[in-house]
Residue, then its C-alpha position, 0 to 999 in steps of 0.5 A: x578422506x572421510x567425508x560422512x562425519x562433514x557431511x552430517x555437520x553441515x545437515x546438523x547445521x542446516x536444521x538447526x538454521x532453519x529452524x532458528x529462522x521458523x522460530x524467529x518468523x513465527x514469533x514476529x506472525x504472533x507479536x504482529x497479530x497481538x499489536x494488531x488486536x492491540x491497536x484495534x481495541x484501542x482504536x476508536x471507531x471511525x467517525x462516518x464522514x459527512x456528505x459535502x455540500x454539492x452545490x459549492x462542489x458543483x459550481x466548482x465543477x462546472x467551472x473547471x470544465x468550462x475552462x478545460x473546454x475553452x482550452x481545448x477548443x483555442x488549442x484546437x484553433x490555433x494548431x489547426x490554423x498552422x497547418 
């Protein structure tokens, strides 16, 4: 049997896949890297954000940590009462 001219085809098809499969990604690296330029420049800039009003935010706090609070302590309470 001779084998050489088989062997030479699958290397011959070998290259010609990879280098299909390095086209192929290397166009998909470029078109990502234009519509990220793309969408940048017609991006508006963001907005900053507005610092919230603390006061309303704070009470809204202290309230969520005072009912936390009393749930613990009346789970506390309860549970070691049972045992």
């Amino acid at each position: 049997m001779n084998e050489g001219p088989i062997i030479l085809e699958g290397v011959t098809l070998m290259l010609l896949g990879m280098g299909f499969v390095f086209c192929f990604l290397a166009l998909l690296v470029g078109a990502t890297r234009l519509l990220s330029t793309v969408s940048i420049k017609f991006t508006p800039p963001a907005q900053p954000a507005k610092a919230p009003a603390s006061s309303a935010a704070q009470s809204d706090d202290d309230d969520v940590v005072a009912a936390i609070t009393a749930a613990l302590h009346h789970h506390k309470t309860k549970f070691s009462q049972q045992a």
